[in-house]
N, CA, C and O atoms as a Maestro MAE file, in Angstrom:
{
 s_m_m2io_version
 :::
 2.0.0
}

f_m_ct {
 s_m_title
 :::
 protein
 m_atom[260] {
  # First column is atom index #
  i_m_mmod_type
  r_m_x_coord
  r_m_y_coord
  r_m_z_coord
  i_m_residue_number
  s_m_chain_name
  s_m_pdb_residue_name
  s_m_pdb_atom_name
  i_m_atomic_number
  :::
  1 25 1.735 -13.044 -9.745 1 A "UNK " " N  " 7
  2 3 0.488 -12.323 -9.818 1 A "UNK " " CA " 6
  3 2 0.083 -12.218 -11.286 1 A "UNK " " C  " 6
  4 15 1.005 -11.816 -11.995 1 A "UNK " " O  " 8
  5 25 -1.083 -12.481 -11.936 2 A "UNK " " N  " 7
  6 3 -2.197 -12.719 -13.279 2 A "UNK " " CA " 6
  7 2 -2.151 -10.757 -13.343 2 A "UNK " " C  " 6
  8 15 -2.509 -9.938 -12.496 2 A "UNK " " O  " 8
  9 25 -1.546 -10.567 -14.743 3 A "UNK " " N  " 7
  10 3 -1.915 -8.829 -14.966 3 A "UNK " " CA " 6
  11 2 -3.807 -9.261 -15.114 3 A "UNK " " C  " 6
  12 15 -4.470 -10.294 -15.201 3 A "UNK " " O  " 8
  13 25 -4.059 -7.865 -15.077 4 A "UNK " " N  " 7
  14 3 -5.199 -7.927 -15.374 4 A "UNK " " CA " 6
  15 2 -5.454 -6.643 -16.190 4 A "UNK " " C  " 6
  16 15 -4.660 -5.711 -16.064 4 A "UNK " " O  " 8
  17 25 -6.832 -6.505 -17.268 5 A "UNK " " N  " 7
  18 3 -6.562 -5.274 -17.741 5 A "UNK " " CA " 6
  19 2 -8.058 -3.920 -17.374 5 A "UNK " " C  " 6
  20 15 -8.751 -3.130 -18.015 5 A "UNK " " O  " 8
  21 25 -7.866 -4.399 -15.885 6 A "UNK " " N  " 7
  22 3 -8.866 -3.833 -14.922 6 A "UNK " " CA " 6
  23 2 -8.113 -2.790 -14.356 6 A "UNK " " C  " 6
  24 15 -7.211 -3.092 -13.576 6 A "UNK " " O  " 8
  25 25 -8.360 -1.486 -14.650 7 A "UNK " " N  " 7
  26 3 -7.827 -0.352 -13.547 7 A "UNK " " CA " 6
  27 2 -9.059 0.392 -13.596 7 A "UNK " " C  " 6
  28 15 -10.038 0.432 -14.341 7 A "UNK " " O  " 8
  29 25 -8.534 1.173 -12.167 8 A "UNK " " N  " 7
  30 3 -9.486 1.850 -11.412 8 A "UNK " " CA " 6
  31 2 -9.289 3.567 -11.800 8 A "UNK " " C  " 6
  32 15 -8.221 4.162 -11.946 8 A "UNK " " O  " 8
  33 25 -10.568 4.075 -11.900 9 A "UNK " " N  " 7
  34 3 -10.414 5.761 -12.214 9 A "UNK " " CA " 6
  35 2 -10.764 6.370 -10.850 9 A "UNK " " C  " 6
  36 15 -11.810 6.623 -10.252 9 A "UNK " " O  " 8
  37 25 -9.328 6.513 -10.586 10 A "UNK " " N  " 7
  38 3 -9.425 7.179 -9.202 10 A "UNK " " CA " 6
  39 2 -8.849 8.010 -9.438 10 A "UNK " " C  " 6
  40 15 -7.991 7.840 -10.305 10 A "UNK " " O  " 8
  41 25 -8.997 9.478 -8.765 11 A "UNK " " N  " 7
  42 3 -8.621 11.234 -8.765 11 A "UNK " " CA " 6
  43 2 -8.181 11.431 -7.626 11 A "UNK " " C  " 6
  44 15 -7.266 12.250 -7.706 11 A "UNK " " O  " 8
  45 25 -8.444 10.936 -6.051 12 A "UNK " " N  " 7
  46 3 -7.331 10.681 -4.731 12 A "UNK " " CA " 6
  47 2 -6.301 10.186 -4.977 12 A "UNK " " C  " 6
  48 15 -6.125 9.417 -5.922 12 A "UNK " " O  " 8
  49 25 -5.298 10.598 -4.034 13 A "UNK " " N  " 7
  50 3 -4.227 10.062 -3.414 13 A "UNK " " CA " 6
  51 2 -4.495 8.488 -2.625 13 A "UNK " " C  " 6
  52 15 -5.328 8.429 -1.720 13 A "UNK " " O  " 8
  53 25 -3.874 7.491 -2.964 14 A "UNK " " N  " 7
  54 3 -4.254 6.104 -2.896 14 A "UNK " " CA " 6
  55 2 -3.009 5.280 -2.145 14 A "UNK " " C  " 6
  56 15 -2.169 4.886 -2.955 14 A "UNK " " O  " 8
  57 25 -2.787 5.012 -1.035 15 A "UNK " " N  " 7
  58 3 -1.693 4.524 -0.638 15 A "UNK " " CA " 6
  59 2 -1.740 2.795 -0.438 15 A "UNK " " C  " 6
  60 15 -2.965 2.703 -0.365 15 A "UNK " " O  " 8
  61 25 -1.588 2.354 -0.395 16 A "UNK " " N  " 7
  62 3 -1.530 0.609 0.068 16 A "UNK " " CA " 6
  63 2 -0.631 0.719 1.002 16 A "UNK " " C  " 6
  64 15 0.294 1.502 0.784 16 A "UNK " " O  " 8
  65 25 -0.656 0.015 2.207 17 A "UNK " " N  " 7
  66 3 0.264 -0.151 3.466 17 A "UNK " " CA " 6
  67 2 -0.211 -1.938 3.652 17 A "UNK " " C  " 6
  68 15 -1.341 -2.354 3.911 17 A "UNK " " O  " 8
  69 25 0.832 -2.621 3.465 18 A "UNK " " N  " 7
  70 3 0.692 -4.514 3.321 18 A "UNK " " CA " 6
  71 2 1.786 -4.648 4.307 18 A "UNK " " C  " 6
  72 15 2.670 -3.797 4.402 18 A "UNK " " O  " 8
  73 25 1.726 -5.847 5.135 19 A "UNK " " N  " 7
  74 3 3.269 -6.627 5.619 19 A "UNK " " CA " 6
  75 2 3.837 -7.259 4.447 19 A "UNK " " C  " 6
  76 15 3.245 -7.147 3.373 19 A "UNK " " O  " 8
  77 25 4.965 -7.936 4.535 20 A "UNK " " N  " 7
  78 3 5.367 -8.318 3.229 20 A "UNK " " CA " 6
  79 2 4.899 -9.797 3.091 20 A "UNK " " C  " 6
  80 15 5.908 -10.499 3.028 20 A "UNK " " O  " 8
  81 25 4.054 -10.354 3.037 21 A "UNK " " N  " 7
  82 3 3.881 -11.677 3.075 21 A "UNK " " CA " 6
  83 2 2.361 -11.807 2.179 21 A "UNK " " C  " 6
  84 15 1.978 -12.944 1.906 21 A "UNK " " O  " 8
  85 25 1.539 -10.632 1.746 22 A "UNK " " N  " 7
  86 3 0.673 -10.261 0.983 22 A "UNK " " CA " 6
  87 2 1.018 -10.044 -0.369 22 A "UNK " " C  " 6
  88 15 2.009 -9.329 -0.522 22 A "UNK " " O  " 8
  89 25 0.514 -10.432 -1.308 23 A "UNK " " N  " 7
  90 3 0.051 -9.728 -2.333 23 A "UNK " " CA " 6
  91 2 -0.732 -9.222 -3.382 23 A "UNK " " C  " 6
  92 15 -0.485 -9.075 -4.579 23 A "UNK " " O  " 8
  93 25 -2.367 -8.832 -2.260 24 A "UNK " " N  " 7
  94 3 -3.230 -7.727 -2.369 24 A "UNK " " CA " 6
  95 2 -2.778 -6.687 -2.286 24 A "UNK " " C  " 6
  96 15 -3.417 -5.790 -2.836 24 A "UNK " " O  " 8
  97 25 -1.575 -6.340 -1.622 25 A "UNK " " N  " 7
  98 3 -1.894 -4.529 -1.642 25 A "UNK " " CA " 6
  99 2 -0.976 -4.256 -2.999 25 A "UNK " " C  " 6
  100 15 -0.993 -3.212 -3.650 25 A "UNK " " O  " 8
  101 25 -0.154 -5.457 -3.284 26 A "UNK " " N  " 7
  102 3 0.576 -5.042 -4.740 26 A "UNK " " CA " 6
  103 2 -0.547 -5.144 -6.090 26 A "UNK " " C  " 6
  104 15 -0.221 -4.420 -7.031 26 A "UNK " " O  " 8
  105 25 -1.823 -5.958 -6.288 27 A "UNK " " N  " 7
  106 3 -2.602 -5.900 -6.737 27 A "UNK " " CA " 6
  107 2 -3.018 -4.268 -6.571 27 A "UNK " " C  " 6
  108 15 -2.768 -3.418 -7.426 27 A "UNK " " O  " 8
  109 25 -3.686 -4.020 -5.323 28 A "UNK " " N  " 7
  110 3 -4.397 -3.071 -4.940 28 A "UNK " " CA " 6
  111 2 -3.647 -1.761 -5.594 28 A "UNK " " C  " 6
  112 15 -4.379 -0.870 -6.024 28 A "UNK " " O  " 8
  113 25 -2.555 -1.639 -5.666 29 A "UNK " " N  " 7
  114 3 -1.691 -0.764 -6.158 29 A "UNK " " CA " 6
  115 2 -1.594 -0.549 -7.143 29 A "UNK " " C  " 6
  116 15 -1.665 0.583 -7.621 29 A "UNK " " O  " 8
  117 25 -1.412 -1.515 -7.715 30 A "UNK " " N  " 7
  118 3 -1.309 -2.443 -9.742 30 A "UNK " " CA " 6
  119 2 -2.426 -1.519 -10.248 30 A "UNK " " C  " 6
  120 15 -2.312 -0.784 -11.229 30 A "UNK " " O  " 8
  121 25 -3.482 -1.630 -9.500 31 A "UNK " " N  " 7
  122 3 -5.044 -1.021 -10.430 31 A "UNK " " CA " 6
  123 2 -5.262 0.650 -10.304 31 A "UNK " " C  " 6
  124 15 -5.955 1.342 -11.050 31 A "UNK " " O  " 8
  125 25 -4.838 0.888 -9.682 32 A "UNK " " N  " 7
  126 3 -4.698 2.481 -9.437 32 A "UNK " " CA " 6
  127 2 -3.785 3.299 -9.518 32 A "UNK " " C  " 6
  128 15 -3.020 3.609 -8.605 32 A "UNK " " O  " 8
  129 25 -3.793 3.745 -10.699 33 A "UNK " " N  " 7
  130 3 -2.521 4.362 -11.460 33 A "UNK " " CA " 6
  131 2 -2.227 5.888 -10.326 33 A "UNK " " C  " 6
  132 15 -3.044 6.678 -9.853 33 A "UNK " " O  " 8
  133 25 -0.554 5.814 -10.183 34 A "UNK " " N  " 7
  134 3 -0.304 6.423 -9.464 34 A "UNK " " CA " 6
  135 2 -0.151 6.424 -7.639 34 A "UNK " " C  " 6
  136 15 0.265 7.185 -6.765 34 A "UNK " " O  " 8
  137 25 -0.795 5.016 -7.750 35 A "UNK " " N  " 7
  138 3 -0.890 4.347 -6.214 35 A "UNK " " CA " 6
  139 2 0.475 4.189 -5.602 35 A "UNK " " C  " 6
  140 15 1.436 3.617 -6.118 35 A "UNK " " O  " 8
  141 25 0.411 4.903 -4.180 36 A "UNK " " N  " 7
  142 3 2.139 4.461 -4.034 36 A "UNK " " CA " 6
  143 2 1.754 2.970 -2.543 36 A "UNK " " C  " 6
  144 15 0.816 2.993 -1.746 36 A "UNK " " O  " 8
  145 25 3.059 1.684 -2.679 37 A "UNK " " N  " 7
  146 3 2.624 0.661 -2.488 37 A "UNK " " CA " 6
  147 2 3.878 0.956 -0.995 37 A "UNK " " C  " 6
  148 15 5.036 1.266 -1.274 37 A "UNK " " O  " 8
  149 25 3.605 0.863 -0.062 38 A "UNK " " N  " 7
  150 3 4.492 0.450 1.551 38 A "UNK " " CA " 6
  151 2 4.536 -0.869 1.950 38 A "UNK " " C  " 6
  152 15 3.465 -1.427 2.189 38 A "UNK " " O  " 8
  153 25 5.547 -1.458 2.063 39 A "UNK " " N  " 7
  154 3 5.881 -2.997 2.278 39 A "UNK " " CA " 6
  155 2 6.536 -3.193 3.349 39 A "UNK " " C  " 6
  156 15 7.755 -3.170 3.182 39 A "UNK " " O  " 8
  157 25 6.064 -3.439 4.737 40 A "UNK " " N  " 7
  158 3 6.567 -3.884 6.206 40 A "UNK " " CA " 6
  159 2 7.310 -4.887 6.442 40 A "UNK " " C  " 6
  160 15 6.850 -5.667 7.275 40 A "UNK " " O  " 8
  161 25 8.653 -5.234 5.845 41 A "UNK " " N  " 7
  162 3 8.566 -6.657 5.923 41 A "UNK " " CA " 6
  163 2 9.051 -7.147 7.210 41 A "UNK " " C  " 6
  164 15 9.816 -6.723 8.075 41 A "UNK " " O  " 8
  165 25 8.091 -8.545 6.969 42 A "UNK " " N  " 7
  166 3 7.975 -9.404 7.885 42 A "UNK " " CA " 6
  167 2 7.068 -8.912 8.919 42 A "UNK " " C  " 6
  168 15 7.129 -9.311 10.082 42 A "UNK " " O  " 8
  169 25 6.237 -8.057 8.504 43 A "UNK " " N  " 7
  170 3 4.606 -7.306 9.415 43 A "UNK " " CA " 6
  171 2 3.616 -8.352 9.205 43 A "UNK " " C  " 6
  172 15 3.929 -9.196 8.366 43 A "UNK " " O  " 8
  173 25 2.785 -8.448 9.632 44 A "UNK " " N  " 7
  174 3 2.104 -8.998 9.631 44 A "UNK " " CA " 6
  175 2 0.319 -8.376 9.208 44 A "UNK " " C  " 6
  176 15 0.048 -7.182 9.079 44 A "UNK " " O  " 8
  177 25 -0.748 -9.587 9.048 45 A "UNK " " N  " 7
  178 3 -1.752 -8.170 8.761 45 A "UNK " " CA " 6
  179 2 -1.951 -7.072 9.660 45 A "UNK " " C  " 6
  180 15 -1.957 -5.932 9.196 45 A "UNK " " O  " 8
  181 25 -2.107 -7.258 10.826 46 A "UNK " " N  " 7
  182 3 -2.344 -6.056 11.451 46 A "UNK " " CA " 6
  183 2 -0.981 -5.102 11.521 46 A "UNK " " C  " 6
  184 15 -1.139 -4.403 12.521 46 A "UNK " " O  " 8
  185 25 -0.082 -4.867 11.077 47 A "UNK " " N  " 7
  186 3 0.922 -4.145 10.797 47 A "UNK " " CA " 6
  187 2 0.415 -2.707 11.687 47 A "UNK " " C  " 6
  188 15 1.155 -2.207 12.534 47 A "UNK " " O  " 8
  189 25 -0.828 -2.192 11.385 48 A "UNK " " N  " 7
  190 3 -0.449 -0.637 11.864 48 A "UNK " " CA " 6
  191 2 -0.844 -0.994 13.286 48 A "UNK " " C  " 6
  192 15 -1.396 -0.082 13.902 48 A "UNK " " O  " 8
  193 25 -0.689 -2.016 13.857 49 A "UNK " " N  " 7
  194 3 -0.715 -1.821 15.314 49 A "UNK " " CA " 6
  195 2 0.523 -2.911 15.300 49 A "UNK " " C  " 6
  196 15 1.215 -2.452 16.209 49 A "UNK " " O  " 8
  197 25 1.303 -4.213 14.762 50 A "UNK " " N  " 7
  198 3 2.051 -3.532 15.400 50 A "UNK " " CA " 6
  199 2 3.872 -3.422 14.999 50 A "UNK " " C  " 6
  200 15 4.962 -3.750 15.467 50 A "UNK " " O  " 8
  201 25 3.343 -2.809 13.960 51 A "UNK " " N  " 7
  202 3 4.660 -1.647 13.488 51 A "UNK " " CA " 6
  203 2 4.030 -0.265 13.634 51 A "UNK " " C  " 6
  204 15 4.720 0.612 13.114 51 A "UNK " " O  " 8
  205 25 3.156 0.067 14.075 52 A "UNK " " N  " 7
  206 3 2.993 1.439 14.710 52 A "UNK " " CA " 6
  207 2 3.597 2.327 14.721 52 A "UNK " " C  " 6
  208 15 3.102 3.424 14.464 52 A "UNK " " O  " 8
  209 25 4.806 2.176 15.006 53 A "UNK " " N  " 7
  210 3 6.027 3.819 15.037 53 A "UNK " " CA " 6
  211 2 5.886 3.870 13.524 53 A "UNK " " C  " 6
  212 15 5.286 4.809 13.001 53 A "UNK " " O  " 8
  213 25 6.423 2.885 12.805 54 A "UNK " " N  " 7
  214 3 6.768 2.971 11.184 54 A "UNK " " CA " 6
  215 2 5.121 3.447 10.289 54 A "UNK " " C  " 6
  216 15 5.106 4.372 9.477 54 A "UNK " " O  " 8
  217 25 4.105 2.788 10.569 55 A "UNK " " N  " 7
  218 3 3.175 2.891 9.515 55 A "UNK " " CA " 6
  219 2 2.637 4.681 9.871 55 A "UNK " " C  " 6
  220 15 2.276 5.447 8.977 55 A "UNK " " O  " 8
  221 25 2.682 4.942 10.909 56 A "UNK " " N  " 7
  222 3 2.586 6.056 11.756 56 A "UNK " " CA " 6
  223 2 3.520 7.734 11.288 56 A "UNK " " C  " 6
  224 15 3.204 8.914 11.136 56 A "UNK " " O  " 8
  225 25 4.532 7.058 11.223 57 A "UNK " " N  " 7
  226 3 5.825 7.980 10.525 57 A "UNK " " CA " 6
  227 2 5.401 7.981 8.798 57 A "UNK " " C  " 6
  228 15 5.741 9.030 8.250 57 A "UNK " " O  " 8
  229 25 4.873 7.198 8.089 58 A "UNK " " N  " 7
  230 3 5.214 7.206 6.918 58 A "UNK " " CA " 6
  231 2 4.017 8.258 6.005 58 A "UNK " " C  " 6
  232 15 4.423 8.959 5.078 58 A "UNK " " O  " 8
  233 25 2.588 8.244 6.400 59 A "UNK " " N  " 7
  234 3 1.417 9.109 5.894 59 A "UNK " " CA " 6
  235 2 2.289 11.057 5.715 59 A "UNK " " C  " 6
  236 15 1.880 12.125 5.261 59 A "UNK " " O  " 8
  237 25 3.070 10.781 6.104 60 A "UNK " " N  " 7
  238 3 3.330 12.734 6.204 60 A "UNK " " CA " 6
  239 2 4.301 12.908 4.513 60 A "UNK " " C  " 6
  240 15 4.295 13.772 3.636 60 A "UNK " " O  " 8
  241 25 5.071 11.552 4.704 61 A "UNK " " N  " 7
  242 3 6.064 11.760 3.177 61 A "UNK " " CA " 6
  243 2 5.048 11.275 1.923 61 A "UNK " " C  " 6
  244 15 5.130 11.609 0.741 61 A "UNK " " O  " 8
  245 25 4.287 10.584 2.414 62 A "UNK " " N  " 7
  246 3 2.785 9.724 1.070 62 A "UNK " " CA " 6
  247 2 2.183 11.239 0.674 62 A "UNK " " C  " 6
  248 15 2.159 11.708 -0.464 62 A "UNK " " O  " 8
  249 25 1.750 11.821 1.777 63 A "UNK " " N  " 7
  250 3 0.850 13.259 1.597 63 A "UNK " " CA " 6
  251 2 1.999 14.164 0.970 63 A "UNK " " C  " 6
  252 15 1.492 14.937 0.157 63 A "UNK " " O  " 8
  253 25 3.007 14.284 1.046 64 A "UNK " " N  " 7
  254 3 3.650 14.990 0.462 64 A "UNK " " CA " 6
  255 2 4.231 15.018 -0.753 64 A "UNK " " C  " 6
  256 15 4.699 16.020 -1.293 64 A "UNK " " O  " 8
  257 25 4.195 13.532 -1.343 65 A "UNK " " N  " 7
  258 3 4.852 13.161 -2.669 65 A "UNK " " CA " 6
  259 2 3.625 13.361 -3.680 65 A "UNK " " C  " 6
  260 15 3.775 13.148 -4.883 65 A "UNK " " O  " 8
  :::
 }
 m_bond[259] {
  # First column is bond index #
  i_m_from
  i_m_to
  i_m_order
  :::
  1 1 2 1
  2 2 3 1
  3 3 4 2
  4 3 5 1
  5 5 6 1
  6 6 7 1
  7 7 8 2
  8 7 9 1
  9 9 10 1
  10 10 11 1
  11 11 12 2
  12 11 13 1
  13 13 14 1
  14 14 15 1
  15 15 16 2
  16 15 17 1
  17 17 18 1
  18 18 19 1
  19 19 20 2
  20 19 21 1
  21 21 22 1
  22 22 23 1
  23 23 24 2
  24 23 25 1
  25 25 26 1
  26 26 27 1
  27 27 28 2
  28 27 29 1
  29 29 30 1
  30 30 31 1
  31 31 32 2
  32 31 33 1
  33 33 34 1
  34 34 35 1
  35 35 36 2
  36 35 37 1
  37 37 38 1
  38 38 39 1
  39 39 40 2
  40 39 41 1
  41 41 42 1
  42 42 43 1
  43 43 44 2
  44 43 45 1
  45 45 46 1
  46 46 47 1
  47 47 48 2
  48 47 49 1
  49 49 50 1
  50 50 51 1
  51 51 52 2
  52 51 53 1
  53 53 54 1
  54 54 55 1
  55 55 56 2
  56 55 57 1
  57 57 58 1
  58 58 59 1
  59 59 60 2
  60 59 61 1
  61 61 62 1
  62 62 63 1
  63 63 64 2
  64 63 65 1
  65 65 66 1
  66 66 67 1
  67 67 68 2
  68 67 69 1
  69 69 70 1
  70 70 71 1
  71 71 72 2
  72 71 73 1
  73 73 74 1
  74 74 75 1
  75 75 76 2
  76 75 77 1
  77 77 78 1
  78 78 79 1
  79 79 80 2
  80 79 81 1
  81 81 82 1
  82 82 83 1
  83 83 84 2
  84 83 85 1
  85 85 86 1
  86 86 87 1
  87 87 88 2
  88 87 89 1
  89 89 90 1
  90 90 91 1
  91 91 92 2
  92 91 93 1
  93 93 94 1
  94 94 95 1
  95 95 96 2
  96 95 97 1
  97 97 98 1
  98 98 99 1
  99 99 100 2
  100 99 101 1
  101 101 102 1
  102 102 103 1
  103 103 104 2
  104 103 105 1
  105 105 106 1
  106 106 107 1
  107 107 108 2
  108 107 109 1
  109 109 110 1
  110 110 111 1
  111 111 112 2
  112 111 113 1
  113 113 114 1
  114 114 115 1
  115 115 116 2
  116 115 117 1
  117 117 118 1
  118 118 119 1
  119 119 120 2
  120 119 121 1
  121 121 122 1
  122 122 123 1
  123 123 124 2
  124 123 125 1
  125 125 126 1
  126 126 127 1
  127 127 128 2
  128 127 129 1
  129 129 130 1
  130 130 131 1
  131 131 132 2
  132 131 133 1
  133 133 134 1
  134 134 135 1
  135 135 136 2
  136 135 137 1
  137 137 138 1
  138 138 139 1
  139 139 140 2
  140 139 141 1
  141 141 142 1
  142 142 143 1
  143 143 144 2
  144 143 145 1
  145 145 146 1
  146 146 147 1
  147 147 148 2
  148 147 149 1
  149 149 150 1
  150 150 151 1
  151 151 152 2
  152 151 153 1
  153 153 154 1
  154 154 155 1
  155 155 156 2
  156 155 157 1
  157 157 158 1
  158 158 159 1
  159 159 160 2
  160 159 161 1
  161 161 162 1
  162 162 163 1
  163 163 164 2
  164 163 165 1
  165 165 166 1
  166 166 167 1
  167 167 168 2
  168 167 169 1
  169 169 170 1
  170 170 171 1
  171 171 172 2
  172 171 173 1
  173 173 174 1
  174 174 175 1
  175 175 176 2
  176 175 177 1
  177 177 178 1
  178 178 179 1
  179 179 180 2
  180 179 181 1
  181 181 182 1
  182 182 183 1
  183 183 184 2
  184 183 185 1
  185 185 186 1
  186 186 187 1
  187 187 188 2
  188 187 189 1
  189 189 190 1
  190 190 191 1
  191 191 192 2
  192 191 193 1
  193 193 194 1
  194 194 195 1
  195 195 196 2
  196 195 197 1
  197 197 198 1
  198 198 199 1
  199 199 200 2
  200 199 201 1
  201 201 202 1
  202 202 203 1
  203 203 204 2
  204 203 205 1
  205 205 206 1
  206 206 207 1
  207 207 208 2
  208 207 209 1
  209 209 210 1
  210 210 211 1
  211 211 212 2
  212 211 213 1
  213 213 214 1
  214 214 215 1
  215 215 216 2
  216 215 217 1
  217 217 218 1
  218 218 219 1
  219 219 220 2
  220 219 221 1
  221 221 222 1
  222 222 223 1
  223 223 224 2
  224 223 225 1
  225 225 226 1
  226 226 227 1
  227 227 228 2
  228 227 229 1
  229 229 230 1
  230 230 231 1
  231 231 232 2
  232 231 233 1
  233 233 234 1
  234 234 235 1
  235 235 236 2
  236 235 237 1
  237 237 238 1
  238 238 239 1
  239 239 240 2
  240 239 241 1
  241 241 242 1
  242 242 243 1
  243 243 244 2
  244 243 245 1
  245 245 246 1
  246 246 247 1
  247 247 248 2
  248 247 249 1
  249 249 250 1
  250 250 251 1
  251 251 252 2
  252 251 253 1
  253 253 254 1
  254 254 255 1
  255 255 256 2
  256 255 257 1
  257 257 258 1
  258 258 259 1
  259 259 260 2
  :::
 }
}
């Protein structure tokens, strides 16, 4: 992945949720300081349907950190 010296001024909480075979959401992450990055591996894109139990379980510890 090319650094880039593009970041984003974001004041939310910013999560990335990717299968592992991407790497946009590690970009997507890269630019938003403080972004936390979730990696499914071997998910695929639609991951939150279907790793579902997992992407499902994980928003309560993101909101909390």
């Amino acid at each position: 992945m090319r650094s880039s010296p593009l970041s984003l001024a974001v004041d939310v909480a910013v999560g990335a949720i990717r299968g592992g075979f991407k790497a946009t959401g590690k970009l997507a992450a890269a630019l938003v300081k403080g972004a936390q990055l979730k990696v499914y591996a071997g998910a695929p894109h639609a991951a939150a349907t279907t790793h579902a139990d997992q992407v499902n379980a994980d928003p309560p510890a993101f909101f909390m950190s």
